[in-house]
C-alpha positions as protocol buffer text, in pm:
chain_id: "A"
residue {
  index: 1
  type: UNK
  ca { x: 392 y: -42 z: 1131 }
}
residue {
  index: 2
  type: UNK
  ca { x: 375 y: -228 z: 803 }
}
residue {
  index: 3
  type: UNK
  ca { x: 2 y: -389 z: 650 }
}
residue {
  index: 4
  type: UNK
  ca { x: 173 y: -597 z: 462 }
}
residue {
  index: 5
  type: UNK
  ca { x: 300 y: -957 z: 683 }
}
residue {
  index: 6
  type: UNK
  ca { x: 666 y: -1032 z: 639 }
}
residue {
  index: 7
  type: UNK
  ca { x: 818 y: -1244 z: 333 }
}
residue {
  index: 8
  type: UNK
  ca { x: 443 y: -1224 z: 193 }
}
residue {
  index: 9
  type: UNK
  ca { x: 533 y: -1401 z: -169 }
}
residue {
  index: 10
  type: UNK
  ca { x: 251 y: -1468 z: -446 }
}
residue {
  index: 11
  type: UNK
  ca { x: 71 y: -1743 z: -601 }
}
residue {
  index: 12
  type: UNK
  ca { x: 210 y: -1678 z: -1002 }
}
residue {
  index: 13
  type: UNK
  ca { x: 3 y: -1837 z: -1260 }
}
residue {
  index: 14
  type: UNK
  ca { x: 34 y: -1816 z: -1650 }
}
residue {
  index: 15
  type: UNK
  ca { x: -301 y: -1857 z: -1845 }
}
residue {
  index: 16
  type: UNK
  ca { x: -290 y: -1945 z: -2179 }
}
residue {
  index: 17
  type: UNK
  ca { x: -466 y: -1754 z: -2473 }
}
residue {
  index: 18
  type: UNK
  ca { x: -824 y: -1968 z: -2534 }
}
residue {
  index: 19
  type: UNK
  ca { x: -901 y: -1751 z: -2852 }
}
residue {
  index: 20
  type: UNK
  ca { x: -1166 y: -1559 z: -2665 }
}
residue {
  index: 21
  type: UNK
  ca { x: -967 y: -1444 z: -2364 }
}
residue {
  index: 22
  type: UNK
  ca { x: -608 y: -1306 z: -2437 }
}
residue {
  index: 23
  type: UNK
  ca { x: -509 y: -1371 z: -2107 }
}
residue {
  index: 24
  type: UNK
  ca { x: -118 y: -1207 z: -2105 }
}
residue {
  index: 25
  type: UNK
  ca { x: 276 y: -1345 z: -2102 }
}
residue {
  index: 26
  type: UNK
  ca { x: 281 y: -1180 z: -1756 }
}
residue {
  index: 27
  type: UNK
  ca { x: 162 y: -1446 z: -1429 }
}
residue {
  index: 28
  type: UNK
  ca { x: -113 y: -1329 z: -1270 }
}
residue {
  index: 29
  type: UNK
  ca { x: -50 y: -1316 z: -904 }
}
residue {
  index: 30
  type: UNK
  ca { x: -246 y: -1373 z: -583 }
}
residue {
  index: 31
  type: UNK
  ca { x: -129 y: -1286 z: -229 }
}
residue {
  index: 32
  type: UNK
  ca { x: -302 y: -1486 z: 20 }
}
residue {
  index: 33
  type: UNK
  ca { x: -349 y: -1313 z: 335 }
}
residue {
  index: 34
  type: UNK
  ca { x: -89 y: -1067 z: 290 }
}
residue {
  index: 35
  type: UNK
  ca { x: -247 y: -733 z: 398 }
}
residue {
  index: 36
  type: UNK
  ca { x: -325 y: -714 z: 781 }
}
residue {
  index: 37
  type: UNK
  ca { x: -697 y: -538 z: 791 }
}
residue {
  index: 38
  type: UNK
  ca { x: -773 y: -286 z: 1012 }
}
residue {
  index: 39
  type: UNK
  ca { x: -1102 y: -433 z: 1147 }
}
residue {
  index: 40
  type: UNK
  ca { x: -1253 y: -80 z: 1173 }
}
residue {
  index: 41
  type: UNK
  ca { x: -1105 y: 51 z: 848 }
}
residue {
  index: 42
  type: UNK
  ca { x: -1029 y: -250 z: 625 }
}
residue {
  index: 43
  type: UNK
  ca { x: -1130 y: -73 z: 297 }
}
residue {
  index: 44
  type: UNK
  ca { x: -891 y: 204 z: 407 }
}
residue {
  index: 45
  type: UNK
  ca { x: -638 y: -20 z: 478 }
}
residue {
  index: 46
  type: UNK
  ca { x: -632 y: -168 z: 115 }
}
residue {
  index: 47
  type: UNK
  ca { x: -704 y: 207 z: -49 }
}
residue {
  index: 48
  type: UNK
  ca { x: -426 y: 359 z: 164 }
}
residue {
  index: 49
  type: UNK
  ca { x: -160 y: 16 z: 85 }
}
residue {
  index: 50
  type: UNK
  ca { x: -226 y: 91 z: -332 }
}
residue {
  index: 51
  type: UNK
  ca { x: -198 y: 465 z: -316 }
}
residue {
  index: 52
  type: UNK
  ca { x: 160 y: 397 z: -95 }
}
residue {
  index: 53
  type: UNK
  ca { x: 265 y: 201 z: -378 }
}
residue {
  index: 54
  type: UNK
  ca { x: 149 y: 432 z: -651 }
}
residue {
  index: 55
  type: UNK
  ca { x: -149 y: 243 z: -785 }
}
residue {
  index: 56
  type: UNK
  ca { x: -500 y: 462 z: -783 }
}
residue {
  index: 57
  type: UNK
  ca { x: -821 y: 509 z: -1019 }
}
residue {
  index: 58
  type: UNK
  ca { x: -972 y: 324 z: -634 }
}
residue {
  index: 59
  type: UNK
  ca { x: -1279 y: 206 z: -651 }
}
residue {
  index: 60
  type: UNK
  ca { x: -1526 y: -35 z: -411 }
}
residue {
  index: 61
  type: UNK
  ca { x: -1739 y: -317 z: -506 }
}
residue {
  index: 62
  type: UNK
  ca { x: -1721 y: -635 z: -601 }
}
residue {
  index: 63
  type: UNK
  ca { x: -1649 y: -849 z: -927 }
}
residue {
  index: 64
  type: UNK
  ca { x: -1887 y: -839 z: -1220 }
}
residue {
  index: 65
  type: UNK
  ca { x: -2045 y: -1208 z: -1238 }
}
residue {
  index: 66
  type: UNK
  ca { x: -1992 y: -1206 z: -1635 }
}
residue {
  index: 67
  type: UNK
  ca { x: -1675 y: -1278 z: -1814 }
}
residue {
  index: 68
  type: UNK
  ca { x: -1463 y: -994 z: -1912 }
}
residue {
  index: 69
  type: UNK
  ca { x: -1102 y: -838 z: -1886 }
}
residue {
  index: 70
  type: UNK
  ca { x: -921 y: -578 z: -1956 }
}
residue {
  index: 71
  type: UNK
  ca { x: -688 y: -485 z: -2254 }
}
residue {
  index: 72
  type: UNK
  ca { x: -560 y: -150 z: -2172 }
}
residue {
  index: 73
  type: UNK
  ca { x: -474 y: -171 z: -1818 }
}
residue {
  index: 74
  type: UNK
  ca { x: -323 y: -421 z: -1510 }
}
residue {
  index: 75
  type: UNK
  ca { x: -555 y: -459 z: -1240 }
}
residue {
  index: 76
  type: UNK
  ca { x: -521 y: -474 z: -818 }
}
residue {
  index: 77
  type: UNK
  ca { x: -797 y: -683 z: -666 }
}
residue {
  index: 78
  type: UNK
  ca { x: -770 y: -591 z: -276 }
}
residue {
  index: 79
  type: UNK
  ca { x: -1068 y: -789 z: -63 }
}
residue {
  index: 80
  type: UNK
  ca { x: -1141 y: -538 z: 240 }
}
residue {
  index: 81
  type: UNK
  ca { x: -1456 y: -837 z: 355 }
}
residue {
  index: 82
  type: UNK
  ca { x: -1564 y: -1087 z: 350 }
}
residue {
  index: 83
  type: UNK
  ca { x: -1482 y: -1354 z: 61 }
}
residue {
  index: 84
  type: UNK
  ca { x: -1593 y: -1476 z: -294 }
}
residue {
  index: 85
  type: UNK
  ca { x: -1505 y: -1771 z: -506 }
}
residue {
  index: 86
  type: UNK
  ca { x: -1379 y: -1614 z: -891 }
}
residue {
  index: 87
  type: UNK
  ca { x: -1290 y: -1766 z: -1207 }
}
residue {
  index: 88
  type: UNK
  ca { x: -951 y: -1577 z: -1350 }
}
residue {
  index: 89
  type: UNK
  ca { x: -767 y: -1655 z: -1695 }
}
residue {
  index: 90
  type: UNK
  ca { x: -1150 y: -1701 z: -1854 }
}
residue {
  index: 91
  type: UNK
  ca { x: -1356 y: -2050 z: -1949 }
}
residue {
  index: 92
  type: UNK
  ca { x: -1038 y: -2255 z: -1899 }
}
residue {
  index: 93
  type: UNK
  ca { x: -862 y: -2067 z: -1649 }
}
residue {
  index: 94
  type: UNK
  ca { x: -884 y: -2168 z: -1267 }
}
residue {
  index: 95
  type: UNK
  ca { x: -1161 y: -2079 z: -1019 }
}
residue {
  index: 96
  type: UNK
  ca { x: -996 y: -1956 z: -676 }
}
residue {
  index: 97
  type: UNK
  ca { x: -1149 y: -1820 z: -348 }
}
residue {
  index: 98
  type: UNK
  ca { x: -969 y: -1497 z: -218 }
}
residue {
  index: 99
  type: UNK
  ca { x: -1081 y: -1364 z: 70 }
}
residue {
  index: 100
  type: UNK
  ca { x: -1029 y: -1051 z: 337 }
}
residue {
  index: 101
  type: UNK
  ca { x: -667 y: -977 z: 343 }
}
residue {
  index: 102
  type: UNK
  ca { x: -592 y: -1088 z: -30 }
}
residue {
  index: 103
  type: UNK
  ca { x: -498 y: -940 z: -350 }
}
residue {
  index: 104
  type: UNK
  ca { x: -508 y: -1032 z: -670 }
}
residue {
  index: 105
  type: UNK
  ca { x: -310 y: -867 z: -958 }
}
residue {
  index: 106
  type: UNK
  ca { x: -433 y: -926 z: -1298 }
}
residue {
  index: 107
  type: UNK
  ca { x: -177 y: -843 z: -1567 }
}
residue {
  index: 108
  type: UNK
  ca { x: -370 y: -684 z: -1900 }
}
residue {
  index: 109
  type: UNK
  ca { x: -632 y: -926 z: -2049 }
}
residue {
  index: 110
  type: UNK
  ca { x: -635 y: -1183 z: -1768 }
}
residue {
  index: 111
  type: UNK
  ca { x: -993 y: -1318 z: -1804 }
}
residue {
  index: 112
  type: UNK
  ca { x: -1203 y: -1287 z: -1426 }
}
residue {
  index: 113
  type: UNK
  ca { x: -1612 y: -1340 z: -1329 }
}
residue {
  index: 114
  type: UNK
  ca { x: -1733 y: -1400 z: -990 }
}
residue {
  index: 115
  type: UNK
  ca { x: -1889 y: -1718 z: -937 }
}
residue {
  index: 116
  type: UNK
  ca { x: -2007 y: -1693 z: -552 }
}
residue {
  index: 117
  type: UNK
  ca { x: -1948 y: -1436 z: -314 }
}
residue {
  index: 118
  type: UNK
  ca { x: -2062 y: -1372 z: 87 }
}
residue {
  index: 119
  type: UNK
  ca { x: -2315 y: -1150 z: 139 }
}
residue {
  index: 120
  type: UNK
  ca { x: -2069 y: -862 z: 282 }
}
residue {
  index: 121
  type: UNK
  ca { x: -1756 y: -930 z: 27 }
}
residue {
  index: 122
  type: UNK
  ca { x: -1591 y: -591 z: -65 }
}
residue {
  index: 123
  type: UNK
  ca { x: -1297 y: -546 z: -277 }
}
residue {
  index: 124
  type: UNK
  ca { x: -1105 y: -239 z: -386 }
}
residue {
  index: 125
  type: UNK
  ca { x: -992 y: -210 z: -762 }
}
residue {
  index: 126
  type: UNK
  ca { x: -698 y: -23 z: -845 }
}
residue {
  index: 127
  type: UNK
  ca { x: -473 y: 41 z: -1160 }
}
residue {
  index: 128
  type: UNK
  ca { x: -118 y: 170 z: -1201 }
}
residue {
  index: 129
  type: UNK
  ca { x: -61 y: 522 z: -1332 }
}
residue {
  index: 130
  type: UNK
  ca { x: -126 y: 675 z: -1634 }
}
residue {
  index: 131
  type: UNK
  ca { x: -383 y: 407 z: -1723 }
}
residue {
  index: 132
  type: UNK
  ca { x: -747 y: 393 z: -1832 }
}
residue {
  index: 133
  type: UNK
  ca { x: -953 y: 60 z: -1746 }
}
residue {
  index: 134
  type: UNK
  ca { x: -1222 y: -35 z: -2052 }
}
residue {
  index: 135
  type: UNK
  ca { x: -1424 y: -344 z: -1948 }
}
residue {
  index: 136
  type: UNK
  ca { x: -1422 y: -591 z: -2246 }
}
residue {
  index: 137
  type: UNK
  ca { x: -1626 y: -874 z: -2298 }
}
residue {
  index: 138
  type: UNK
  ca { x: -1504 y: -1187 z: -2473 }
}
residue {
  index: 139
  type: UNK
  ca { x: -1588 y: -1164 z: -2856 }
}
residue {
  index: 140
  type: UNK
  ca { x: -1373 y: -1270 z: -3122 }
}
residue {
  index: 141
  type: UNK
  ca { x: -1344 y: -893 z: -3232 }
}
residue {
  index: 142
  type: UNK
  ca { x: -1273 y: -792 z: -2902 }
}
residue {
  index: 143
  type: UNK
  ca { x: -992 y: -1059 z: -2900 }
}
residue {
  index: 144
  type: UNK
  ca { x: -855 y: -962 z: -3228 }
}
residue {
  index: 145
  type: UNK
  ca { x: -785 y: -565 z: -3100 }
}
residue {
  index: 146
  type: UNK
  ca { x: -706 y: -710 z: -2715 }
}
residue {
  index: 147
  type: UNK
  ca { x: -399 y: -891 z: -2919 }
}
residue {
  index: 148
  type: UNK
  ca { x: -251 y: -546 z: -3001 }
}
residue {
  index: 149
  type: UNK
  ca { x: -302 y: -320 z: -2708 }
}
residue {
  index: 150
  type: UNK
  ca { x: -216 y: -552 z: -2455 }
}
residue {
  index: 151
  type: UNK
  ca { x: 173 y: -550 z: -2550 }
}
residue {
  index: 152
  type: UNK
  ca { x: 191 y: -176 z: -2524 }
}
residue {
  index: 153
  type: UNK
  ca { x: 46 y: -185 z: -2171 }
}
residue {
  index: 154
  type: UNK
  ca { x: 330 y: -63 z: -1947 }
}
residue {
  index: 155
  type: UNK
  ca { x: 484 y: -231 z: -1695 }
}
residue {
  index: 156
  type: UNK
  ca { x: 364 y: -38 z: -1382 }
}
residue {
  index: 157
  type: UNK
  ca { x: 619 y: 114 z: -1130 }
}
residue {
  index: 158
  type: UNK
  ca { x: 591 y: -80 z: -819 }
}
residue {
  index: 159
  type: UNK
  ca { x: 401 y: -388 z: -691 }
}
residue {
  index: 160
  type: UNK
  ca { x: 50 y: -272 z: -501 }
}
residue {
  index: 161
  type: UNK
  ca { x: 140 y: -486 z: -208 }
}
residue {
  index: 162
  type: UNK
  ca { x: 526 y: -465 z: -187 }
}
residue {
  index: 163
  type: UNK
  ca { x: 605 y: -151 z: -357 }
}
residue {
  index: 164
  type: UNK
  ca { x: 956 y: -63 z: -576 }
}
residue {
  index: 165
  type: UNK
  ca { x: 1074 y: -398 z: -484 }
}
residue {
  index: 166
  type: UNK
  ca { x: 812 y: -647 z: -411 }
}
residue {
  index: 167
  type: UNK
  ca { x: 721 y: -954 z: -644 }
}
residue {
  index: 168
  type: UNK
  ca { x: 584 y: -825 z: -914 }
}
residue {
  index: 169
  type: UNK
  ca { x: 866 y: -632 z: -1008 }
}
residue {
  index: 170
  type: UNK
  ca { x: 1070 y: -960 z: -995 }
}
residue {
  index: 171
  type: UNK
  ca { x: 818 y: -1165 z: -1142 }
}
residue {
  index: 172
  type: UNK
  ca { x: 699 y: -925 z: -1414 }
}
residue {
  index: 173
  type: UNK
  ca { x: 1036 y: -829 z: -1540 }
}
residue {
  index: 174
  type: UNK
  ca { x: 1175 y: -1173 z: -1654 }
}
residue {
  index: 175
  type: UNK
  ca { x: 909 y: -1166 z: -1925 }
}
């Protein structure tokens, strides 16, 4: 029996580069209610949908409430509870509330800080393989380097969600 609900499609957005945050080429994408939780093992049910699909380095926690990103790796956001409100693609991004069921996929440098959350909201990280996740603040330097490594950030295998042939292979790949 499959997690994931039928014909689940992403949200795609493009954030533009603000000088501070590189943001990436690549959409970032956000499934809304896409993964059916296992009310007794929701955490599990995320962790056990990204290593399916390849994607591991798991972790479980929340979102750090200061702006950063990541230059050296993409990024699964899987909310196991509850629900949060979070700011992606950096100072002039969007703000978006994700909740249990969701997942966000950040391609390299996307710009993210959580703005509100409930009291029980868990999410589980994840990364594709062969990567190594660096937190990076948004400093001018920091932009500067962020400019070269995110290009040579491979494209991972499979979407976390949909696997070989979900959206992010489609969306991804046109780019």
């Amino acid at each position: 029996m499959s997690v994931v609900h039928d014909n689940a499609e992403p949200l795609a957005i493009v954030f533009g580069d603000d000088g501070l945050v590189p943001n990436n080429i690549l959409p970032f994408l956000v499934y809304q209610g896409a993964v059916k939780l296992d009310s007794r093992r929701p955490e599990e049910t995320i962790e056990d949908l990204f290593a399916e699909n390849g994607w591991g380095g798991m972790w479980r926690n929340g979102v750090y409430d200061y702006l950063h990103y990541h230059s050296t790796v993409h990024e699964a956001l899987g909310v196991a509870r509850g629900h949060a409100r979070v700011c992606f693609g950096g100072d002039h991004g969007r703000e978006l509330d994700i909740k249990a069921g969701d997942v966000a996929i950040l391609p390299a440098g996307t710009g993210h800080q959580l703005v509100s959350a409930s009291r029980d909201f868990c999410v589980i990280g994840a990364y594709p393989p062969g990567s190594k996740m660096e937190v990076t603040r948004p400093t001018p330097e920091n932009h500067a380097k962020a400019l070269k490594t995110i290009p040579a950030v491979k494209l991972p295998p499979s979407d976390p969600v949909t696997g070989k042939n979900g959206a992010l292979m489609r969306l991804w790949r046109r780019h």
